[in-house]
N, C-alpha and C positions, 0 to 999 in steps of 0.2 A: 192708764198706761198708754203709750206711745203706739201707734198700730205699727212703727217700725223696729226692728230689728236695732238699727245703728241708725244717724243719719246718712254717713256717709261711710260707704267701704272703698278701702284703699286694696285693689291686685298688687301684693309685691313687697317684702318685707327688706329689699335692700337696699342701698342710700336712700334713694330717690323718695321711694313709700313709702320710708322713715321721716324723711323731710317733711313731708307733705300730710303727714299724718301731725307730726309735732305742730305743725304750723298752724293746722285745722282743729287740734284739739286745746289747744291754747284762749280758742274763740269762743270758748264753751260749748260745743256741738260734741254727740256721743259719735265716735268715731271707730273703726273696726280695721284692721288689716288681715289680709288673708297671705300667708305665706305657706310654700308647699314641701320645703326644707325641712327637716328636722333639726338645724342649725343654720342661722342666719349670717348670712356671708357665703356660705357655701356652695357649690363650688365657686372657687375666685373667678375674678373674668376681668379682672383690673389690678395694676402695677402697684396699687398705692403713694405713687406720686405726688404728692400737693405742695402747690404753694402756699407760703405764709399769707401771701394778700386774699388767696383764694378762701382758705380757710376761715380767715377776717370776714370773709363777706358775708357768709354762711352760716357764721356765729357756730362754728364745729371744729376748734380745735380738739384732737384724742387728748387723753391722760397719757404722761409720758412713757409707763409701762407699754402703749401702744405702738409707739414710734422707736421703728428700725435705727435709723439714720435721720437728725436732726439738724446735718449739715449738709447739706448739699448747694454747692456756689454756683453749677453754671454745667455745661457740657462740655464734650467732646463730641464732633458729628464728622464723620468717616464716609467719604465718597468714597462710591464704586473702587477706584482704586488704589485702595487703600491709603490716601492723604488724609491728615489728622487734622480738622480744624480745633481750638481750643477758645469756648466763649467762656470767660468769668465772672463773674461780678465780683464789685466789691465786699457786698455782706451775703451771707445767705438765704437761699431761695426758695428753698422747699425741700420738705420730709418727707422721709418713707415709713410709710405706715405697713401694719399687719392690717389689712384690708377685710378681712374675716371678722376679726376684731372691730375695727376701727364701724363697720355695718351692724354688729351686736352692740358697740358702744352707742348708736345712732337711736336703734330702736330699743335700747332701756330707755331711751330720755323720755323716748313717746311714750312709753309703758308705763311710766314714772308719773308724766304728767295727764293719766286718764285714756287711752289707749289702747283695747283690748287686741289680745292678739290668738288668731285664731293658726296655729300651727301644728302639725305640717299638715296641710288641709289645700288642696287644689281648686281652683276656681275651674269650672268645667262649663258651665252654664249658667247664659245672662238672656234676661228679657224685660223688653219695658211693658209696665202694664197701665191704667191708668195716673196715676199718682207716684208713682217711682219704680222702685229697680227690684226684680225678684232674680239672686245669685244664687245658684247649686255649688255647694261645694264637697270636694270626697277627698278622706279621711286615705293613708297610703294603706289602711288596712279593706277599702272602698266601702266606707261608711258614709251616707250622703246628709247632706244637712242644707237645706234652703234657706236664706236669711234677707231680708227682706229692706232696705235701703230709699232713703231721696235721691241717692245719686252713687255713682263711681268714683275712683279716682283712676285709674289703668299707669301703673307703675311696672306692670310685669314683663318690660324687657322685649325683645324683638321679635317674638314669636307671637305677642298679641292676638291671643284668640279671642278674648274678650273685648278687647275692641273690637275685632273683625266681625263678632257675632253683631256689635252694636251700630254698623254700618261704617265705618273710620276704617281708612288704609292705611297700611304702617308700612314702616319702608322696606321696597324690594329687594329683590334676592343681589343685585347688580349692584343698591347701594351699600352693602356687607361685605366686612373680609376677615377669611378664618383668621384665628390668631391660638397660637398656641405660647405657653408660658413655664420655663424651667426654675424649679430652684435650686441652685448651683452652691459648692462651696467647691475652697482651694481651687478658686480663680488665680491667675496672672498679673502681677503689674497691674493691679486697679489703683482708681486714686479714689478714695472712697468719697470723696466732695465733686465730685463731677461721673455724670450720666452719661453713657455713652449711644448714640445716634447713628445707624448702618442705612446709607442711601445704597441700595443694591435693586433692581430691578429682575434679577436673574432670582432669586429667592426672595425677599420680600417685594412683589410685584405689586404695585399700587399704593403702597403704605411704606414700613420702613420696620428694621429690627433694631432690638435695645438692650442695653447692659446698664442694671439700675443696680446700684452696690447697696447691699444691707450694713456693710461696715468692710473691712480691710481684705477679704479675701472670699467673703458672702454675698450673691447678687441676683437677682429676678431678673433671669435673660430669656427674652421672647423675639416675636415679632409678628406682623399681621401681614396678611399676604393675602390676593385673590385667585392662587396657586389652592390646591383641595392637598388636602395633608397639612397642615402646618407643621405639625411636630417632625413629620420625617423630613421636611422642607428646612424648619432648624436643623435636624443633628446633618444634613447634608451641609448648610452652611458654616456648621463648627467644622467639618475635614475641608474644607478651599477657600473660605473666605481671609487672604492676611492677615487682616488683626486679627477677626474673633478666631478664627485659628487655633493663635497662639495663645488668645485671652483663657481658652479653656481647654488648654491640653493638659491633660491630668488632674483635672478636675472632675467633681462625681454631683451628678444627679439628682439631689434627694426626694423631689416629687415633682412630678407634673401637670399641670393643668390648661385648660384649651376652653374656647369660644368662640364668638363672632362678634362683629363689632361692627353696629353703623356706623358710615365716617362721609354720606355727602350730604350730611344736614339734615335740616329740622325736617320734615312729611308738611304738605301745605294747610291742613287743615287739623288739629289737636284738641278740635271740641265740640261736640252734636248734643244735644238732647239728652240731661241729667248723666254724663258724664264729659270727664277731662282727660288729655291724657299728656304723662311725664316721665323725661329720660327716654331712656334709650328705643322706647314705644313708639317716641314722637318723635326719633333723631334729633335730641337737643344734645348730641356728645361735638366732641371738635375733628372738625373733618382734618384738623392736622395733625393730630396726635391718637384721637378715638377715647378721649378724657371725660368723662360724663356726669362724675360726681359734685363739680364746681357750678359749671354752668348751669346742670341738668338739675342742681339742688337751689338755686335761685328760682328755674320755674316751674321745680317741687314747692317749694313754700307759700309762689304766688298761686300754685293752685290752690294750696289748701286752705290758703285763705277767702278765694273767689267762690268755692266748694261750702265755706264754711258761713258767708254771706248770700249763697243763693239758700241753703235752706232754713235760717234765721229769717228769710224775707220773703218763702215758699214761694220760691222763683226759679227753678233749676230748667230753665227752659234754655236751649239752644242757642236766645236771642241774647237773654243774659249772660250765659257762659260764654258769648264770644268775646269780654272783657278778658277774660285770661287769657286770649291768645293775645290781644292788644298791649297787654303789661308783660307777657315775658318777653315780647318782639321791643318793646323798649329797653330792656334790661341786657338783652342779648344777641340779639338775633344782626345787627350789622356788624360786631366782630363775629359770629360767626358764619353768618357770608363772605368773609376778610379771610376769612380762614379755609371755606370751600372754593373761594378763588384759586386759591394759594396750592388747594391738594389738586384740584383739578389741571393745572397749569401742571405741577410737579408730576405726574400720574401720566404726563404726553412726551415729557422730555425722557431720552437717551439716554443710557448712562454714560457715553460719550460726554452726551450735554450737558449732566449733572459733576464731571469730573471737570467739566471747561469753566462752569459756574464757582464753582468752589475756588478756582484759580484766581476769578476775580474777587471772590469775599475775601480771599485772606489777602487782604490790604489793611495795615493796621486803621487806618481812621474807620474802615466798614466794619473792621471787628468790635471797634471805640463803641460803633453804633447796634450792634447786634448785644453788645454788652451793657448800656447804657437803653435801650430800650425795649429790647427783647422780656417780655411775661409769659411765661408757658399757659396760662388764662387770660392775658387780655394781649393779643398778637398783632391787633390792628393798626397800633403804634410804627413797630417795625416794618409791620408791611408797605404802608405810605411812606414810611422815610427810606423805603428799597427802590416803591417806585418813583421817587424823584433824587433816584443817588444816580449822578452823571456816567459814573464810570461803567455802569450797567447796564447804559443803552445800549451799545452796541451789541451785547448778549441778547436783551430785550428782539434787534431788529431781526437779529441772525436768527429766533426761534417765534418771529411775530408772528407766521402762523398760528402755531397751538396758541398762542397765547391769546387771540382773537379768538381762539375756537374755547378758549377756559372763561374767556370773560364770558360771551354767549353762555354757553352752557349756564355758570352759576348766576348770569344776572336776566337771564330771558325763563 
């Protein structure tokens, strides 16, 4: 017998640790997750939004009994004062998923393909000892259980105690922002193929608020803000904001849910000494939207495969594991720095500025091009063809301050 426990224990039963779990047990390594839920997905802390290309990448399309709305073409995105820009595409772009679901659909596949899943059981306590990883874990009745590991995987999301204990900084209080998330029926005038986008500064400060239709009069309307309350920060926005306003008068509440959300990128360093760490631990979500599930499940999987080759090769040593920071930073990491440009820049302008900005997109050839190369997962496209669209210089010189102050920031 194996003097380990698992090879590898995965913190975090949700996309991410599902990913990352599939990916590593695939390699034939005995693999563990520790989840502290009594249901997986629960509570939400994401919209369910996916691209089709996204889902492609991930090889994680849901069953269609999962998916809300399988149409969605494009947005609507509402500056400050209330002007409507309308981006479409031709075909459609991405679904709405039950995200609850869509995280249980994740982790049967792992379960399925060899996977043991230890739930609802808390990870409390990590330490290295010679040879690998000794994890306490306690049961929500506090029944404790030690299990004994090659290595980690730290999937569990922003609060990272486990990595903290393991010597790894996860990201600060400054790069999060609350979000809270309603689910709403007998909406207004939705178009159920287009999302709708709230640049407001006054209520969603730093981030932005969102109206994602589940179907014709059904929709997940949230938003993120560095404002404390989100929730009361929304229903303040439903009584003054012009559109949403009127998008949700007389409409009722069926439940709600709230989190926090890293949004200015990756932590500089995601891997030390017989562990890894992925999603929202290691700020792999998108500093322009706070999306975690595409990006963050590309390098879930390269961990679990980097995880799954160090201890096939009795290597989990710090020097080896720094090949997975090197493959997801291939994979990802300059769109989204393209992307931390983009939130940092947006996060210093006005909502003057953002109402003068909007003035100049809605010029049909920039809308041609915000429709023709805008990807809500790969943004990097759009963003270069904004910064050499001519008409936008003069916006560009009038706010070139911040704008030197956002390159710094995200490229220093």
């Amino acid at each position: 017998m194996s003097e380990y426990d698992h090879d590898i224990i995965i913190i975090g039963g949700s996309a991410n640790g599902s990913q990352a779990a599939y990916s590593a047990v695939k390699q034939g390594v005995n693999v563990a997750v520790i989840e502290e839920h009594k249901s997986i997905g629960l509570p939400e802390h994401c919209s369910g939004l996916f691209s089709y290309t996204g889902l492609e990448l991930i090889d994680s399309m849901p069953p269609k009994e999962l998916i809300f709305n399988a149409d969605i073409y494009g947005s609507r995105i509402i500056a400050p004062n209330g002007k409507v820009m309308t981006v479409r595409k031709a075909h459609k772009h991405a679904i709405v998923s039950d995200r609850a679901a869509f995280d249980r659909f994740l982790m049967d596949r792992a379960v399925k393909s060899g996977t043991k899943l230890y739930q609802p059981y808390k990870a409390i306590l990590a330490s290295r000892n010679q040879t690998g990883i000794d994890l306490t874990i306690q049961s929500q009745e506090g029944e404790k259980i030690t299990l004994s590991s090659k290595m980690i995987i730290s999937a569990e999301g922003i609060r990272g105690t486990i990595a903290t204990q393991l010597g790894l900084k996860t990201p600060e209080k400054k790069q999060i922002v609350n979000a809270a998330q309603f689910y709403m029926k007998d909406l207004n005038d939705m178009d159920p193929e287009l999302v709708e986008v709230y640049q407001n500064r006054e209520y969603a400060r730093d981030f932005f608020a969102w109206v994602i239709p589940m179907d014709e009069n059904t929709a997940k309307v949230g938003l993120g803000t560095s404002l404390l309350g989100a929730s009361k920060v929304l229903e303040k926005m439903f009584k003054n904001h012009p559109v949403l306003r009127d998008r949700v008068e007389g409409a009722e509440i069926v439940r709600k849910t709230a989190g926090r959300i890293p949004f200015m990128g990756p932590i500089k360093k995601t891997y030390s000494d017989k562990i890894l760490l992925t999603g929202d631990v290691a700020g792999q979500t998108k500093p322009t939207t706070g999306g975690g599930v595409i990006l963050g499940g590309i390098a879930a999987q390269i961990a679990g495969k980097v995880a799954a080759e160090a201890v096939k090769g009795n290597d989990t040593s710090e020097k080896f594991l720094k090949r997975y920071q090197k493959m997801w930073k291939n994979e990802i990491f300059s769109n989204l720095r393209m992307m931390g440009l983009v939130r940092n820049y947006m996060n210093k302008l006005s909502d003057p500025d953002v109402d003068d900005l909007f003035n100049r997109l809605d010029k049909k050839n920039i809308l041609a091009d915000m429709e023709k190369y805008g990807d809500v997962d790969n943004q990097a496209a759009i963003v270069k063809k904004f910064m050499f669209t001519a008409k936008l210089y003069p916006f560009y010189f009038k706010t070139s301050g911040r704008l030197i102050k956002s390159i710094f920031q995200t490229y220093l």
